[in-house]
N, C-alpha and C positions, 0 to 999 in steps of 0.2 A: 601624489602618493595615494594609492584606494586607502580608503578606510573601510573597518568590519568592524562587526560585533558578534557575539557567538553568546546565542541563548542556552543557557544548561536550564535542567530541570531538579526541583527538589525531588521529584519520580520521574518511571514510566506512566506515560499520557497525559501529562498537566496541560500538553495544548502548546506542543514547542514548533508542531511542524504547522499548524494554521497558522500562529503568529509568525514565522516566518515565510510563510506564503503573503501573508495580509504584508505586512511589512514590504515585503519585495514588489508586489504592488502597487502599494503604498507608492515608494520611491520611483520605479514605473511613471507613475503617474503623473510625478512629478521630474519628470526630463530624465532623471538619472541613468547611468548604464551601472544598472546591478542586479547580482549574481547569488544565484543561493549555493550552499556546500556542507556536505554531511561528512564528517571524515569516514564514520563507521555508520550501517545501518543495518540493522536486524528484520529482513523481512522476506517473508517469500509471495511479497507485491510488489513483483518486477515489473520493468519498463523495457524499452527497445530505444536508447537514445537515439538522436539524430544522427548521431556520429557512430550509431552502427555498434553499440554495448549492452551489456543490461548496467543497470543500475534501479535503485527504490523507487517504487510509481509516488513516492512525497515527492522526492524532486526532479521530477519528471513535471508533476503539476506546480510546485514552486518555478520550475523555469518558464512554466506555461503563466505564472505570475510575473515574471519580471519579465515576460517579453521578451526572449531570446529564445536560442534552438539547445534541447537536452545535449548535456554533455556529459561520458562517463567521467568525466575529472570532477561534475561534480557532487557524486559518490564514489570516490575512488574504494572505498572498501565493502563489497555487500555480503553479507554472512544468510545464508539461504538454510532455514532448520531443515535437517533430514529424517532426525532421529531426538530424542529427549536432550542427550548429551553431544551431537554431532551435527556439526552445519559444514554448505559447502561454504568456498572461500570464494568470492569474485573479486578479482581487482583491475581496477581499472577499465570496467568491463566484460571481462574477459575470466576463466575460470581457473582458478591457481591453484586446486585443490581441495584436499577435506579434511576434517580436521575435528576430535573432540573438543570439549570447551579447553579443558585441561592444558590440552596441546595447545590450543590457541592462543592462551595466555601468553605460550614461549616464542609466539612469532610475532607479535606485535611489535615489538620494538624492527627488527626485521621489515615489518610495514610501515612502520612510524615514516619514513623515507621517502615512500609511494605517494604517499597520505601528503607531505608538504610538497613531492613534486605536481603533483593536481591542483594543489591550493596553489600555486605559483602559478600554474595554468589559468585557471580560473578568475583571477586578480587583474592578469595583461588588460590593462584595456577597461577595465571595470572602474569605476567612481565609489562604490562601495558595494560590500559582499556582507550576506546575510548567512550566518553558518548555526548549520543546527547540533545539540551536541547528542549526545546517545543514554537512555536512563539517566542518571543523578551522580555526578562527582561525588555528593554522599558515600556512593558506594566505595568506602579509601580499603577495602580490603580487594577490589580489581586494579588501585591505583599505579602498584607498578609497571612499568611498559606503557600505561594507558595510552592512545591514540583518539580516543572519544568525545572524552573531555576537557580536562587539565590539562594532562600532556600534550596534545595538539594545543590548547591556548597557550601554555608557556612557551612552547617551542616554534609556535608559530606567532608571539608576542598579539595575541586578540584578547580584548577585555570579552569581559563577561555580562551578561545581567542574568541573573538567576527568576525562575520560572516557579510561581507558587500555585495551586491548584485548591483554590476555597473552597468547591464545591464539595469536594472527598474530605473537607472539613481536617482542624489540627496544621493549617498552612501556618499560624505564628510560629509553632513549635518546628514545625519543617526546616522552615529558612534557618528560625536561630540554631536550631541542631545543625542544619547544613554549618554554618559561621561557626557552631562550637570545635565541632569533628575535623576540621579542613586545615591541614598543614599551614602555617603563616603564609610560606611560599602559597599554596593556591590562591588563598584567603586573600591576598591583595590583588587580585585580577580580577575579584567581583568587583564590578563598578555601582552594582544598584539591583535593583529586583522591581518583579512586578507581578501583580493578584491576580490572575485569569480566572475566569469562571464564575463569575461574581454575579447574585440575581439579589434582586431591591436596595433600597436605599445604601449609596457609596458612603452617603456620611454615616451610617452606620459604622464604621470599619476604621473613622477616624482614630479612637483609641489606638487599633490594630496596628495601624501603621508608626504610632507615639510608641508605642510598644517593642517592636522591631525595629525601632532606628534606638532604644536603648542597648537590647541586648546585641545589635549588630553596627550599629553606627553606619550603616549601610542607606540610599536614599533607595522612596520609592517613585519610579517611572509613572507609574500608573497602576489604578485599579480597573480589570477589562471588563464587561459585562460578559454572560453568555450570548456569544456570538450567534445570531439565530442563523446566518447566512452557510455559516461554518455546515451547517447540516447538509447544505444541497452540494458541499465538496464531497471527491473520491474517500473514501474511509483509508485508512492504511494499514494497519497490521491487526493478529488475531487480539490485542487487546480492547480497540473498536468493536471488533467481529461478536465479543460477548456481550458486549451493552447492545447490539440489533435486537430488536423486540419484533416480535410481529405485530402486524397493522390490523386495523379494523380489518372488517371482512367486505370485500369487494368484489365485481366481477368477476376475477381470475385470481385462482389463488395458484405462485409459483411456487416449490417446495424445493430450498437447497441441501441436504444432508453438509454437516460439519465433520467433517475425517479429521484427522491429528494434525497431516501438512498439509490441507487445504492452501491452494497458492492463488493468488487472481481473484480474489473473492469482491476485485471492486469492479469486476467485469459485472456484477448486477446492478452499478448505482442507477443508470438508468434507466433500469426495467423499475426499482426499486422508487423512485421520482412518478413513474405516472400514477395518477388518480384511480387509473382503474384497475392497477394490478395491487394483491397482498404478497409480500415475498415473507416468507418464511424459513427463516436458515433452524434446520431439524439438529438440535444437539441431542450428545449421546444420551443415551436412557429414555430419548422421544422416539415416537414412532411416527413414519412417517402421514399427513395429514390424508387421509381418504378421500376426500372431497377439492384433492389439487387438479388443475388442470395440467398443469406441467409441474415435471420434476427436470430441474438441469442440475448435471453433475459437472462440478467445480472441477478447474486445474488443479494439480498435485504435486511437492516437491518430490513426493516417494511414492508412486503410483500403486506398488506390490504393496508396501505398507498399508496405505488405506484404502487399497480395497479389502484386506486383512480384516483389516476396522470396519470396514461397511457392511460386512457378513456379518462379524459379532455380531453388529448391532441387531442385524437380522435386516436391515435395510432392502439387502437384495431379495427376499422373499419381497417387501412390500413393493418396492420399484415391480417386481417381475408381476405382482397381485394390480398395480397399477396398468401396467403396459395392458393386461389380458382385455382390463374393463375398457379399453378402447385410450386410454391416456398416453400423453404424448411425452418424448423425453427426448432432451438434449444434452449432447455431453461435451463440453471443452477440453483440449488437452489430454490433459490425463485423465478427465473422465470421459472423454470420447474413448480413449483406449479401455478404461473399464467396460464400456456398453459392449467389446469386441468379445470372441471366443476364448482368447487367451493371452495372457501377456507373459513373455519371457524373455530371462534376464540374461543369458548365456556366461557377459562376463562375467557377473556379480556387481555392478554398477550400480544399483541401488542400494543391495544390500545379500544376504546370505541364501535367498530365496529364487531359485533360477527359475521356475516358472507355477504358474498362476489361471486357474481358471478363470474368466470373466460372467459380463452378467449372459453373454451367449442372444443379447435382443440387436445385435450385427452381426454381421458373416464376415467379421474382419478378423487380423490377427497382428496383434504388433511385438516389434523385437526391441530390446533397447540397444542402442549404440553409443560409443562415448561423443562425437560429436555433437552438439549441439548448434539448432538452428537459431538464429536472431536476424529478425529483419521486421521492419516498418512494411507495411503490401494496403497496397488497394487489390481490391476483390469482388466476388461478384456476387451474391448471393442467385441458387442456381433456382432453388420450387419460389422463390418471389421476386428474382427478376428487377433485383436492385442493387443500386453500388454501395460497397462496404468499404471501408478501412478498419486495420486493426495491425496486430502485430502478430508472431510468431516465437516464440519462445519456449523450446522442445527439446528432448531425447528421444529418439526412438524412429522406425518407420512404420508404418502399417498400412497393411493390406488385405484387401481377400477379396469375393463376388459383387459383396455391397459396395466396394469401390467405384464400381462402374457406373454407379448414380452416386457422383458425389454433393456434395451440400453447399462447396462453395468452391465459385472457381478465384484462384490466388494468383492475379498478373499473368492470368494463360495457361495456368497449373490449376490440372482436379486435385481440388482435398477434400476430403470428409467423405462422407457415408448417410446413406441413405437406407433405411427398410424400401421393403416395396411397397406398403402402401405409405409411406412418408411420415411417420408418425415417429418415427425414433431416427433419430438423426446425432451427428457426431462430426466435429469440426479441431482443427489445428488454431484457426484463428482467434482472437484474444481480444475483445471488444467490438463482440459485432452486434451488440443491443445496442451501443451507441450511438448507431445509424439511425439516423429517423425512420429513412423510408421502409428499411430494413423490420423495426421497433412495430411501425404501425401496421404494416402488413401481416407480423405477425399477432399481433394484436388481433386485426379483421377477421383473423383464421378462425378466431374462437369466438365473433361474432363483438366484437367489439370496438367503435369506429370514433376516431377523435384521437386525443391523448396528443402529450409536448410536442410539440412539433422541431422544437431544436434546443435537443441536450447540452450540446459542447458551448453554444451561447450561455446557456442556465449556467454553469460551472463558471463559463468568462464575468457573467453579470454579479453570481456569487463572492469572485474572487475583489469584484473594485465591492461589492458590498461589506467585504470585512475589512479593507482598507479602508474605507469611509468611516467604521467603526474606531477602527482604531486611529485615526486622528483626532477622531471627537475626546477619545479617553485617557490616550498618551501625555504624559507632560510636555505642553511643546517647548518650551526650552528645549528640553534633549532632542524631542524628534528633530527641531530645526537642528541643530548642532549636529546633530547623526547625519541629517541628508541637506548639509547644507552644498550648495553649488560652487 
């Protein structure tokens, strides 16, 4: 019979999805066949599973921890924000709709359904499954219907260990407020808790933990240090995206403006990783930096929307103030389609806005459509003449004159866009800094030679780095008992 466990958090970002990357790992490493699973995730940092879905790039990099090929079962539910109060719906890969939060609330039980036929999927075959749960069971006023948290662990009979975050400080009172607020019924499916984020002396915190097994009678797992490794992982959602600082100053500095739906934003980690680049993600009220060598404009769930937002900001004045002084700009996705003349919405598919001036530095012009593309592609990278992989995960077509020089060829298909003198450029594909050879040539472009020479290994060496971690700091009682054989 698989065994699981499903980590809840006392919040959002206490560090639920590295510990079940590390974990999954972990067990990895040690012979196991194990599985990670989100029931519900909040991101618009999608993935292209192997089996041809979107699903959350967490577990997308969680399966790329346990050594097995992505599968949409396991994120059967992805919630993509469009709007303040409006996400789309993905289930099961695949696109079921839209829906305010409001609404949302009333479908879940409805998904509840989807949600344990995945986990059933998922489990075939598995020796144990690592499931992550969504913000904080805390939350008992979204408790009804839940699918996230509790609900999915009652219904799907998974203990719990609850997830505390030292660093954001007030973790005693987290937990035991968690333990005070929580239905008897949930309350008996924590099985234990544990401290993440923890920097100096562990025995400091022994009180802490005499403290919380008072007011919860609950055991603690472990206290985790701050995981240094964790860093050189993909980031995941805009909650991450705020704590990005910018870097010293270095050879090249990349500038990304921060729109509303920003989506894919972990398509920079590895430009983000070399020594010789500053990236700098522009939030609103900044102006963008003068002294950037590149500006790349990020994917977007709602394209018309934030390019709306990129004006306010006054952005496109500085990007267009950019381009003039000879500066270079690339644009992903939906912000390839910004770099174009114009974007229009004919249905209404985005939103009320049927069409839209662009930044006008392409001679392209893109339409949206309801279909959407999702595929995994190896590619070609066309002005440096090296092989890419990346994915696809789009609405829309576009086209115009600058298509005739496009940017990357995709398995025998031109995509993207080229200026003429190549300096603005504009692609569909979705990880193509990734590529080493891709990474360093553009690099050499700006006069700069060296730098990682292989990303996707750094991620792999990262990922046994936080399992290493977390052996050292887990109580091995339970680890052993958790991944025993």
């Amino acid at each position: 019979m698989t065994r699981a466990i499903m980590l809840q958090g006392t919040g959002s970002d206490v560090g639920k999805t590295v510990l079940v990357a590390g974990l999954c790992r972990l067990a990895a490493n040690r012979g196991l066949k194990v599985r990670p699973f989100k029931p519900q995730n909040m991101s618009n940092n999608a993935a292209v599973s192997d089996d041809g879905g979107e699903i959350g790039r967490a577990q997308w990099l969680q399966a790329m921890a346990a050594r097995v090929p992505s599968s949409v079962h396991m994120n059967p539910v992805l919630l993509k924000p469009q709007t303040d109060n409006g996400s789309q719906i993905v289930v099961q890969g695949h696109v079921y709709g839209q829906a305010k939060a409001r609404d949302y609330q009333r479908l879940k039980p409805e998904l509840l359904g989807r949600v344990l036929e995945s986990y059933e999927t998922v489990t075939a075959g598995a020796d144990l499954v690592i499931v992550e749960g969504a913000g904080s069971p805390a939350e008992i006023n979204l408790r009804p219907g839940d699918i996230a948290n509790m609900g999915f662990a009652r219904a799907a009979g998974v203990p719990v260990v609850l997830v505390g975050d030292i660093d954001r400080g007030g973790v005693i009172a987290s937990i035991a407020g968690t333990h005070l607020i929580l239905p008897p019924e949930d309350r008996a499916m924590i099985s234990g808790y544990l401290i993440n984020k923890f920097r100096g002396d562990v025995t400091l915190f022994d009180d802490g933990i005499s403290a919380i097994e008072r007011f919860t009678g609950w055991p603690c797992f472990g206290v985790i240090p701050w995981l240094r490794d964790a860093g050189r992982l993909p980031a995941e959602d805009s909650v991450t995206l705020e704590r990005l600082a910018k870097g010293e100053a270095r050879a090249l500095k990349v500038a990304v403006p921060v729109t509303p739906r920003i989506a894919n934003f972990d398509d920079f980690d590895a430009l983000r990783s070399e020594p010789s680049v500053e990236l700098v993600f522009v939030r609103p009220g900044e102006r963008m930096p003068a002294d950037a060598g590149l500006v790349v404009l990020a994917g977007s769930k709602a394209t018309i929307s934030d390019l709306i937002s990129l004006k306010a900001e006054g952005w496109d004045k500085d990007i267009l103030a950019h381009a003039r002084r000879g500066g270079r700009v690339i644009g992903i996705c939906g912000g390839y389609q910004m770099l174009g003349r114009t974007v229009r919405d004919p249905l209404g598919i985005e939103g009320s806005v049927a069409e839209i001036e662009g930044l006008g530095l392409l001679d392209v012009e893109t339409v949206m459509a309801p279909e959407k593309r999702l595929a995994n592609s190896s590619a070609r990278s066309i002005p440096f003449e090296t092989a890419l992989s990346g994915y696809e995960i789009h609405l829309g077509e576009t086209q115009g004159p600058d298509h005739v020089r496009p940017y990357v060829e995709i398995e025998g298909r031109a995509d993207g866009a080229m200026s003429v003198d190549g300096r603005i450029a504009g692609t569909y594909l979705h990880r193509l800094f990734d590529s080493d050879g891709f990474r360093a040539r553009l690099l050499a472009s700006f006069g700069i030679e060296g730098g990682q020479s292989d990303y996707r290994t750094s991620v792999d060496d990262a990922l046994d780095g936080v399992a290493a971690e977390l052996e050292r700091h887990l109580d091995p009682h339970w680890l052993d008992a958790l991944m025993a054989r």
